[in-house]
Structure formats: structure tokens, C-alpha cells
Phi, psi and omega in degrees: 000159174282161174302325194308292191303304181310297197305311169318299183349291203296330216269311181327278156336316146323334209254303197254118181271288225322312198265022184278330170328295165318303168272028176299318176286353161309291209298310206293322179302339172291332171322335183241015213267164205293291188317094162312348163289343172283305178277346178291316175287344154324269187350285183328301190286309161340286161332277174266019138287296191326307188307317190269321156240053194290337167279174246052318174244006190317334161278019179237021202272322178276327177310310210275336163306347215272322178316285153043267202245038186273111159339341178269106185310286165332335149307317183263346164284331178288326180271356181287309202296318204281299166354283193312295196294320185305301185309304152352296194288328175199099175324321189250042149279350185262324191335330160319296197276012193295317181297335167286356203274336214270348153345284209307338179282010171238005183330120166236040150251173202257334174310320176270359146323304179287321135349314157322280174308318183298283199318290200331304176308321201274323211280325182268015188289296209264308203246073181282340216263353171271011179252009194291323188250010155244022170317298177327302177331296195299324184308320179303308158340328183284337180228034161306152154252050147273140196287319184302309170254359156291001167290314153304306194318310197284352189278347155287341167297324183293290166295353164282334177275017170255334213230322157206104201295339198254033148265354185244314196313332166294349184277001212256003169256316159309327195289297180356306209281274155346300202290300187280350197230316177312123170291356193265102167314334147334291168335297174295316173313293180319307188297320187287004146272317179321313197297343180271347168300325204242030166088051195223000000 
């Protein structure tokens, strides 16, 4: 088939979850296919099969790591995202490469930057107690200079604070601050929800 065709294919596929079990091993052979535009939309459906089957995709878990390190910005945004979610569904299918993710907060493009923060977020939904000692990372992220993800940046302070606030309370004078100053209203708006999380 043309890319053209596959890429429908794929967008089809996307729309109906009944069949996704079945074509995991479809989507993951596309993991390789020449076109990046192919493997960037692999990647995306991979991810979230993944959320949902995560032993299921568990051999494809290193291909979509091997991006990581792709010169194509859209590539390394999608598998850090394809991570996040699997990792979502089961941590410790990932568990290898998580620690390699944190490359991406220095990313220097801001989508994976932002790309970054989401997987962190979906990965800390279920497994928060593996962030206890990367907090600093996320701080830095909090005065980025892209807008989009300092817009993003605080919703890992939220979600880690419903689920263990005294990973956010050292945090609670930046957000403060951020909450009153930042010119961007999303922003401040993220932070007074981090901050409400942890009884503020």
C-alpha cells in the first residue's frame, strides 16, 4: 500500500478500539516503515493500544525507545508520548526506559518538551512514588521559555499532589508566586490547581 493509503488505514483504525487487540502486531510492523509520517502515526496508535494492552505491546517497546534519540523532532515526541501511555497502563513494561525519558526536559525542541510532561503525567497517575526524586526536573519546566509548556508544566505538580502532596509541598512558594505573576492565564490557573491539591 501508499502511505496515503496505510496513513487512512491507520486514521481508521484509530476510531474503532473493538479491533485494536488484533492489529497490534499490524501497527507495531509500521514501527519501521520508511515514511516518518507513518511511523509518527505508528507511534501515536501504539501508545494508546498500549494504554490499554500494555503486555500486548511489550515487544514493541524498544523500537518505539530506539526514536529517543531520532533526529526528527515528531518522532522523539511521539515515543516519549507512546512511553507515557503504555507506561500508564503498566509501568513496568517500561521500566527500563523511564529513567532515559528525562533526556526530553531538555529537549530542544518545546513540543517534547511538552510531550515530556504529558507521558510523566499519565506514567505518574498509577506509579507516583517513582517521582519522589525528580521533582527539580519539573521545576525547571515551570519558568520554560515556551508558553505551551509552561502552561502544561504545573499539571505534574497536580497530579502528583492528589496522590502524594508532600512531593508538591516544597514546591509551594514557586507555584504561589507563578499563580500571582505569570503573564499567561492558563498558567497561573494550572498552578492555583497544583496548589489546591495539596490544601491551598
Amino acid at each position: 500500500m501508499e502511505e496515503k493509503e496505510i496513513y487512512k488505514e491507520l486514521g481508521a483504525l484509530t476510531k474503532d478500539k473493538t479491533v485494536w487487540k488484533e492489529n497490534i502486531p499490524y501497527v507495531s510492523s509500521l514501527l519501521c516503515h520508511e515514511s516518518a509520517k507513518i511511523k509518527a502515526k505508528a507511534l501515536w496508535l501504539i501508545g494508546e493500544m498500549g494504554l490499554l494492552y500494555p503486555d500486548d505491546v511489550r515487544h514493541s517497546v524498544s523500537v518505539i525507545a530506539s526514536y529517543f534519540v531520532s533526529d526528527i523532532p515528531l518522532l522523539r515526541e511521539r515515543a516519549v508520548n507512546a512511553i507515557g501511555r503504555i507506561g500508564r497502563g503498566d509501568y513496568r513494561v517500561v521500566e527500563e526506559y523511564w529513567a532515559e525519558m528525562f533526556r526530553f526536559a531538555g529537549d530542544e525542541e518545546p513540543n517534547v518538551r511538552l510531550s515530556f510532561i504529558w507521558a510523566s503525567e499519565n506514567i505518574a497517575t498509577n506509579t507516583p512514588d517513582i517521582y519522589a526524586d525528580y521533582m527539580s526536573v519539573f521545576e525547571k519546566l515551570l519558568s520554560d521559555d515556551d508558553e505551551r509548556v509552561r502552561m502544561e508544566a504545573p499539571e505534574i505538580f497536580r497530579v502528583l499532589g492528589k496522590r502524594r502532596p508532600e512531593f508538591v509541598r516544597p514546591y509551594e512558594q514557586i507555584l504561589k508566586k507563578i499563580s500571582e505573576t505569570d503573564e499567561n492565564r492558563v498558567v497561573r490557573i494550572h498552578c492555583l490547581g497544583a496548589l489546591k491539591t495539596i490544601g491551598n
